[in-house]
C-alpha positions in Angstrom: 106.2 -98.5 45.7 104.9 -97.0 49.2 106.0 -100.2 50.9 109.3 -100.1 49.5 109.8 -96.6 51.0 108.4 -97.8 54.1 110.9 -100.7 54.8 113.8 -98.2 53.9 112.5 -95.8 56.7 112.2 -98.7 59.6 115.7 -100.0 58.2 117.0 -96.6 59.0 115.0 -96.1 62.3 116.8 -99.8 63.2 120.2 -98.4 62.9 120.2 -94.7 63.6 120.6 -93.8 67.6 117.6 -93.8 69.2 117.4 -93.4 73.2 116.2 -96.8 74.7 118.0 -98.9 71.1 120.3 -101.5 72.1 121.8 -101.4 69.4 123.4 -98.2 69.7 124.1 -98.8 73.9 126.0 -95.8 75.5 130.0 -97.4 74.9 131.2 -95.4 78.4 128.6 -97.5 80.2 130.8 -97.6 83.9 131.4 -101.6 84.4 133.7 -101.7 86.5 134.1 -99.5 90.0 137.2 -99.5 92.1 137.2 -96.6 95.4 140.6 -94.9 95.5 142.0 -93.6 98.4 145.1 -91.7 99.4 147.1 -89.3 101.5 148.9 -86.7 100.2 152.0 -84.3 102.1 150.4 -80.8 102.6 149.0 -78.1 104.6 144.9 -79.3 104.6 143.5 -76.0 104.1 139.6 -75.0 105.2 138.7 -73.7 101.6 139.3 -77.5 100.4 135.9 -78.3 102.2 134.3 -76.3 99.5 134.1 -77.6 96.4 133.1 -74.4 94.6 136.2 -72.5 95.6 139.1 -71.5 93.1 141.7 -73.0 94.9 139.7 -76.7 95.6 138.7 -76.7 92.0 142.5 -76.4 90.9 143.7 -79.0 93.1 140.9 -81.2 92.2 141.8 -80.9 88.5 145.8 -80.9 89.4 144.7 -84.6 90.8 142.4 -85.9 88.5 144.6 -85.0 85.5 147.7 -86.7 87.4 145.4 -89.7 87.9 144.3 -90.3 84.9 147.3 -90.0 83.2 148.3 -92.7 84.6 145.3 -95.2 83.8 145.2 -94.7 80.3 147.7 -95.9 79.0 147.5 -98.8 80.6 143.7 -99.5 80.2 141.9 -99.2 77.2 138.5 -99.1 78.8 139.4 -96.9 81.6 137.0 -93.7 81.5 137.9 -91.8 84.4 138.9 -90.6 87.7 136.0 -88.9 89.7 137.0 -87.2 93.2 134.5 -87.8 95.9 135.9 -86.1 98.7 139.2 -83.8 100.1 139.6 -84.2 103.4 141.8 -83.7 106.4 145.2 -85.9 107.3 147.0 -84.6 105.6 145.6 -84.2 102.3 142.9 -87.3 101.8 141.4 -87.6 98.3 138.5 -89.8 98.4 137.6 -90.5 94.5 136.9 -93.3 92.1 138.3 -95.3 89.4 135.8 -95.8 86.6 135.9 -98.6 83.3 133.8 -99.4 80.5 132.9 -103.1 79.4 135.8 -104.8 79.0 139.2 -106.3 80.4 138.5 -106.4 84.2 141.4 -104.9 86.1 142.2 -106.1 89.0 143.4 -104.6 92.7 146.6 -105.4 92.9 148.1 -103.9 89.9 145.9 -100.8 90.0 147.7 -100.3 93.3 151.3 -101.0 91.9 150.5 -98.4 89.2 150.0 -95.6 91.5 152.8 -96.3 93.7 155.1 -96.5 90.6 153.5 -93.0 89.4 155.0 -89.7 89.0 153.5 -86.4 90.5 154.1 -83.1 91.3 152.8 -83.9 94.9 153.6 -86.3 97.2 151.7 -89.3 98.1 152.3 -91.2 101.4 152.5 -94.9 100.4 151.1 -96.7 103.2 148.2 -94.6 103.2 147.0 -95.9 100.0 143.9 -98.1 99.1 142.1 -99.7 96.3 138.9 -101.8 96.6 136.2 -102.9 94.1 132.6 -101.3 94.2 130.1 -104.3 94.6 127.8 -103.6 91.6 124.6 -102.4 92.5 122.4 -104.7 89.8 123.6 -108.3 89.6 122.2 -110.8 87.8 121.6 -114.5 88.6 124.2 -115.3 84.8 126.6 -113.3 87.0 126.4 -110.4 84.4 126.7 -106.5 85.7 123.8 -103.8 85.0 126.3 -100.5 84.2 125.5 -98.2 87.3 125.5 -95.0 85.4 123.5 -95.5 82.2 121.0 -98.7 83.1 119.8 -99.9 79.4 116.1 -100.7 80.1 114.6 -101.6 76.8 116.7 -105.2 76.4 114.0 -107.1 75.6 113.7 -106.8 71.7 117.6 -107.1 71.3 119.5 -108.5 74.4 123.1 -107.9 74.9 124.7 -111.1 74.3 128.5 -110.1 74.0 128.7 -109.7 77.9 128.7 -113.4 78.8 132.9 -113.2 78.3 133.3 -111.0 80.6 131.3 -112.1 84.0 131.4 -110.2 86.6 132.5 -112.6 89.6 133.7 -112.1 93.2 132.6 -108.6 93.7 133.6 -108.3 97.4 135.5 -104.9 97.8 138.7 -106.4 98.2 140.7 -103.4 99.8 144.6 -103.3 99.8 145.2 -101.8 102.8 143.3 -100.4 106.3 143.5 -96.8 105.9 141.0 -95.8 108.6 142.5 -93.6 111.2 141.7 -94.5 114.6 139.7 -92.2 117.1 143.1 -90.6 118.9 146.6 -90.9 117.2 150.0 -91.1 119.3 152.9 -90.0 117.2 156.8 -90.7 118.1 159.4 -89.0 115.8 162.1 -92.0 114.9 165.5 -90.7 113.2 168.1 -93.2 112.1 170.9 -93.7 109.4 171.4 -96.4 107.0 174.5 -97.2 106.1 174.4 -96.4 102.3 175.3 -93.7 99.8 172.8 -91.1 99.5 171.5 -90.1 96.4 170.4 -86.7 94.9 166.9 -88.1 94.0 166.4 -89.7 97.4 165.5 -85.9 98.2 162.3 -86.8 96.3 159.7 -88.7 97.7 158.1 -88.6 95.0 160.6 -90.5 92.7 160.7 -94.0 92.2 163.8 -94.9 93.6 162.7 -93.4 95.9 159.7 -94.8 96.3 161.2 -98.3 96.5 163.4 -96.9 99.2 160.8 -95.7 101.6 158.4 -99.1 101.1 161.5 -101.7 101.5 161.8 -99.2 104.9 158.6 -98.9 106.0 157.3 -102.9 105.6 160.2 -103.6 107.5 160.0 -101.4 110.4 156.2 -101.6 110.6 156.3 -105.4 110.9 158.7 -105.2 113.5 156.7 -102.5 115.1 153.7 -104.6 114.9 154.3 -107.3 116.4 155.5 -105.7 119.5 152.9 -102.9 119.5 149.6 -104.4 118.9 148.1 -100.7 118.2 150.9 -99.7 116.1 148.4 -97.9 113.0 151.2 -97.0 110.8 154.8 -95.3 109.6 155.7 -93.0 107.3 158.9 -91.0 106.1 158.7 -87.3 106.4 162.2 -86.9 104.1 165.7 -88.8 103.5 168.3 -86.5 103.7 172.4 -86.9 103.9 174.9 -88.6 106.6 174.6 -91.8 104.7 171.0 -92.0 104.7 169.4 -89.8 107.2 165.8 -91.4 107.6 163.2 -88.9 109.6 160.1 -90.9 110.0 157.1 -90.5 112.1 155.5 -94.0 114.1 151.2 -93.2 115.1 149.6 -95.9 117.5 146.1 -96.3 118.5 145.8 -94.2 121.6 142.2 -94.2 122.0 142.4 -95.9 125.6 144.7 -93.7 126.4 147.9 -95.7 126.2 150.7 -95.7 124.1 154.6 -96.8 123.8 157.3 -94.3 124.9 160.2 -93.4 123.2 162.1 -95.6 125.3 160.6 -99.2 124.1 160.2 -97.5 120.6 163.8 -97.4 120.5 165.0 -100.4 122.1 162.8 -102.3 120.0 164.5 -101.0 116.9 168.0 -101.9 118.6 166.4 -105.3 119.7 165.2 -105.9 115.4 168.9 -104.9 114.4 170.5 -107.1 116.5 168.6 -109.9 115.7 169.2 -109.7 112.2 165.6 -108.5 111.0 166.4 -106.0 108.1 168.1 -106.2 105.5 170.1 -103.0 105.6 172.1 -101.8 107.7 171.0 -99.0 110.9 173.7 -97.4 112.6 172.4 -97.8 116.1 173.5 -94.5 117.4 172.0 -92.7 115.5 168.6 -93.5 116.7 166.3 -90.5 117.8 163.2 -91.0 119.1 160.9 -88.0 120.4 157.1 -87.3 121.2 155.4 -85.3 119.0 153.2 -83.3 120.9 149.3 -84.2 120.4 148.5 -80.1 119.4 150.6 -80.7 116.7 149.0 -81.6 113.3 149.0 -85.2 114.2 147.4 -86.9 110.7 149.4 -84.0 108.8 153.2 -84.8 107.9 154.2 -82.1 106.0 157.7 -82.6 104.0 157.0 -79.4 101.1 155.9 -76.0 103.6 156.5 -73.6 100.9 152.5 -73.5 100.5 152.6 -72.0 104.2 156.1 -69.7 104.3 157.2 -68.1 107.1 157.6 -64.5 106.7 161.3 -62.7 107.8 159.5 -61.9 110.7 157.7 -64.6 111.9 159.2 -67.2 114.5 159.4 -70.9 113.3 159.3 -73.7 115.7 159.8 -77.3 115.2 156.5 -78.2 116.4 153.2 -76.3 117.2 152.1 -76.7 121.5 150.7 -74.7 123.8 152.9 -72.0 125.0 154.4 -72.3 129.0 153.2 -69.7 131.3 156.4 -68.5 131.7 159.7 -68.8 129.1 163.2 -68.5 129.7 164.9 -67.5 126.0 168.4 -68.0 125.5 170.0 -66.3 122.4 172.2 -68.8 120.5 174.1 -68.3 117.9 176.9 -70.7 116.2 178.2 -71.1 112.5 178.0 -73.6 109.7 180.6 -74.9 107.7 179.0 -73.9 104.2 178.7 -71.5 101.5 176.4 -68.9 102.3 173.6 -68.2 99.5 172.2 -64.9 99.0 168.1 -66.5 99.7 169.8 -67.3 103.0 168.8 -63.6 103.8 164.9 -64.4 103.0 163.8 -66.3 105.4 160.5 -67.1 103.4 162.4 -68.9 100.6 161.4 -72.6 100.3 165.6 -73.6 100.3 165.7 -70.9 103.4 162.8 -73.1 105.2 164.7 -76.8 104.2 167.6 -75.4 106.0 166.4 -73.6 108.7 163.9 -76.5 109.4 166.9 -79.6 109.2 168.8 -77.2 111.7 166.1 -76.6 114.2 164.9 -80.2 114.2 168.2 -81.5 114.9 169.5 -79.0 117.4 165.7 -79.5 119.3 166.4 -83.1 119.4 170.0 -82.3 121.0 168.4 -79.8 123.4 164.9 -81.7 124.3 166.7 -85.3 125.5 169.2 -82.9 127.6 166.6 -80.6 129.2 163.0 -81.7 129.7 161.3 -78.4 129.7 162.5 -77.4 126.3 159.8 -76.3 124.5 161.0 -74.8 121.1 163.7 -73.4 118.6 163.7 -70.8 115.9 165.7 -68.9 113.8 165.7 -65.2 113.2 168.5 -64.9 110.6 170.9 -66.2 108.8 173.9 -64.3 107.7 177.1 -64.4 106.0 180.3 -66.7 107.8 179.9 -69.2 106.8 176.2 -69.8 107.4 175.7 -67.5 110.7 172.7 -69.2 112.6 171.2 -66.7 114.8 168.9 -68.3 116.8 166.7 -68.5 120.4 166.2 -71.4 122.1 163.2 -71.1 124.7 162.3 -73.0 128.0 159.2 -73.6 130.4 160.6 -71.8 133.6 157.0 -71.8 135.4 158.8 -73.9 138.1 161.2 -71.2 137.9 164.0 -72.6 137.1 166.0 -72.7 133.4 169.3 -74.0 132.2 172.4 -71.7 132.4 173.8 -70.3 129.0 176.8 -72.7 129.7 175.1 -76.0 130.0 173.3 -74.5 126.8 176.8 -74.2 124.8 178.2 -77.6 126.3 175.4 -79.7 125.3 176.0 -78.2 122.0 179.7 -78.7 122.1 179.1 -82.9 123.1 176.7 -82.9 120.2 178.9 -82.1 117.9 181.8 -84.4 119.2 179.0 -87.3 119.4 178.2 -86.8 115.5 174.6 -86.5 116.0 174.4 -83.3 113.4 174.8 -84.0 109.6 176.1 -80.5 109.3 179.4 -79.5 110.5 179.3 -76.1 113.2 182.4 -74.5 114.0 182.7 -75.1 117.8 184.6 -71.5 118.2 181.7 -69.8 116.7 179.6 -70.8 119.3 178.0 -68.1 121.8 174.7 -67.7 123.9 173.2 -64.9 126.0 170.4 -65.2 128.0 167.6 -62.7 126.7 164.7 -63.6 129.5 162.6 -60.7 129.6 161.6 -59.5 133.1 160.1 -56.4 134.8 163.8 -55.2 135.5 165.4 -56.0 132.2 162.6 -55.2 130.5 163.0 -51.6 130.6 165.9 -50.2 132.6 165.6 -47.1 132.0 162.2 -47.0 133.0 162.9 -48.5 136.2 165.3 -45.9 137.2 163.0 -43.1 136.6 160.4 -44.5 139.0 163.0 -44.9 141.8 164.0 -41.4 141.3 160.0 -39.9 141.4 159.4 -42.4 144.3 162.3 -40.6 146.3 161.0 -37.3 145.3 157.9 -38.0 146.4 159.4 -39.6 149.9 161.3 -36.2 150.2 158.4 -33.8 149.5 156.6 -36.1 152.2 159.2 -35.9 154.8 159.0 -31.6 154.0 155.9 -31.1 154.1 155.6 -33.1 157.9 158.4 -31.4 159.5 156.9 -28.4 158.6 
């Protein structure tokens, strides 16, 4: 009767889980490794280096969960998204795709699933790649040890279901060449495509959208290419209105120290529409191209600034350089043709900085081809009739010279015959006051009073000698 109870306990032993039983193998075994890059829009802040603090541990579950939503359905295997890294330009999320034995997915439409995802951040699509890991443990049958959870005790029962599923070709075969090069040129390029704008073209991050901005940017880039050989990449900070208003940004390789100017950036783009190389349609003049300054944040395009608002009181120019040793201000102030909204009057609300941002890139544009030592823009209110723009328009005047408040208000006026603004001003409204502060404007008043004790003390002078 005692062997009878013995055979029962070994049957039992033989299927109950039992570490090291390969029978009862771990199911989430990781199979199948694929790195995942990409770049999101956003202000890189330091905290994000440290992956203990609050506000890194949010964002790194705001991603993961976004991620991963969009795997599973699509992937019964799929186990998970793991972040590696956040770094710098502008947002970069190093992490890893992660399946169990099964159905191998491949590259290509891992990548198409991402791009074709939803979020509630922006990612930059060229910046994307996808490669397979090269399994660590291969064998010679072309079968894949897991990585994560390496069965050791195979002898006694040997896994024999794997054989459908060989793992072949295991050279990371990455998408795209993400690496940014050592120094980055960037050239601002603005032009309109003849085509009706749409509310959702407003966000990046839709798929319209989407398709919009790749059809865009594989055209342009391979034009761009094969002029430039160190052409690195393009991207679209935002479409916006007039039919398509396309505000892009164009990096090349500067590491040895050269780079295309705006010149040949634009008369290539001219050169590709005239030859027939798109199939849209550009209005050619309504290309812009502008340096962006190397102080700026080069690798960080950022379309959503509400995570950094600028306070009422707090100036807000169009790009970040080094200030001039001397600046010439000129007080401008002109009206646009459109209903005023109360948040207008906070200059910290995010539909305060859309508009105060389209205005001062455009009108910087304007005022940087027509004077060469412009150096910035900002607004300091907006008020009521229709929208009042009051803003102050500076200039380096270290050589000591500074354009005259009418050349100021004509380059304006031509601007706006020309078309280049996709917001209608008032040309009556327009005024501008030079506000250069210097020792004698400065403080009148106190001026004065030292000329009068400086006389005084010339008179009590004079007394007290001829006497």
């Amino acid at each position: 009767m005692e062997w009878r109870i013995i055979v029962a306990v070994l049957c039992l032993i033989g299927i109950l889980h039992v570490p090291g039983n390969a029978a009862q193998m771990n199911n989430s075994a990781i199979y199948y490794r694929f790195t995942l890059h990409f770049s999101m829009n956003g202000t890189f802040l330091d905290v994000y280096s440290n992956s203990t603090d609050n506000e890194t541990v949010d964002l790194r579950k705001n991603i993961t969960s976004k991620v991963e939503q969009l795997y599973k359905p699509k992937y019964t295997n799929f186990e998970r998204f793991e972040i590696l890294h956040i770094r710098k330009g502008s947002i970069v999320t190093e992490g890893e795709l992660q399946f169990s034995n099964g159905s191998k997915p491949n590259v290509a439409d891992l990548t198409q699933i991402l791009n074709n995802g939803s979020f509630t951040f922006t990612i930059i699509q060229n910046a994307t790649s996808i490669a397979e890991v090269t399994p660590q443990n291969q064998s010679t049958t072309g079968q894949s040890t897991p990585a994560t959870t390496p069965v050791t005790n195979q002898t006694a029962s040997p896994v024999t279901n794997q054989t459908a599923t060989p793992v072949t070709n295991q050279t990371a075969t990455p998408v795209t060449t993400v690496s940014a090069p050592a120094k980055v040129a960037q050239i601002n390029l603005v032009f309109s495509i003849a085509k009706d704008f749409k509310d959702t073209y407003s966000n990046l991050s839709d798929p319209e959208t989407k398709d919009l901005s790749n059809s865009i940017t594989t055209a342009c880039s391979k034009v761009y290419k094969s002029r430039f050989p160190k052409f690195h990449r393009m991207f679209i900070r935002k479409f916006s209105k007039g039919s398509i208003v396309i505000d892009s940004v164009l990096e090349f390789d500067s590491t040895n120290g050269t780079s295309p100017n705006v010149t040949d950036v634009k008369d290539t783009l001219v050169t590709a529409i005239t030859n027939g190389s798109f199939n849209f349609t550009i209005n050619n003049s309504s290309i812009n191209t502008t340096d962006i300054p190397e102080t700026s944040a080069a690798t960080t395009p950022v379309t959503n600034q509400t995570a950094t608002p600028v306070t009422s009181q707090t100036a807000t120019p169009v790009t970040t350089t080094s200030a001039p040793a001397k600046v010439a201000k000129i007080n401008l102030v002109f009206s646009i043709v459109q209903e005023f909204k109360d948040i207008y009057s906070n200059l910290s609300n995010p539909e305060t900085i859309d508009l105060s941002n389209s205005i001062t890139t455009a009108c910087s544009r304007v005022y940087k081809n027509r004077f060469p030592k412009f150096y910035r823009m900002f607004i300091r209110k907006f008020s009521k009739g229709s929208i009042v723009t009051d803003s102050v328009l500076e200039f380096d005047s270290t050589n000591g010279t500074s354009p005259k408040v009418t050349d100021v208000i004509d380059t304006l006026v031509t601007a706006i015959t020309n078309g280049v603004f996709n917001f209608t001003i008032n040309n009556s409204s327009i005024s501008a006051t030079d506000i250069t502060e210097t020792s004698a404007n400065r403080s009148p008043v106190l001026a004065s009073m030292l000329t009068a004790l400086w006389m005084t003390l010339a008179s009590l002078l004079l007394s007290a000698v001829m006497h």
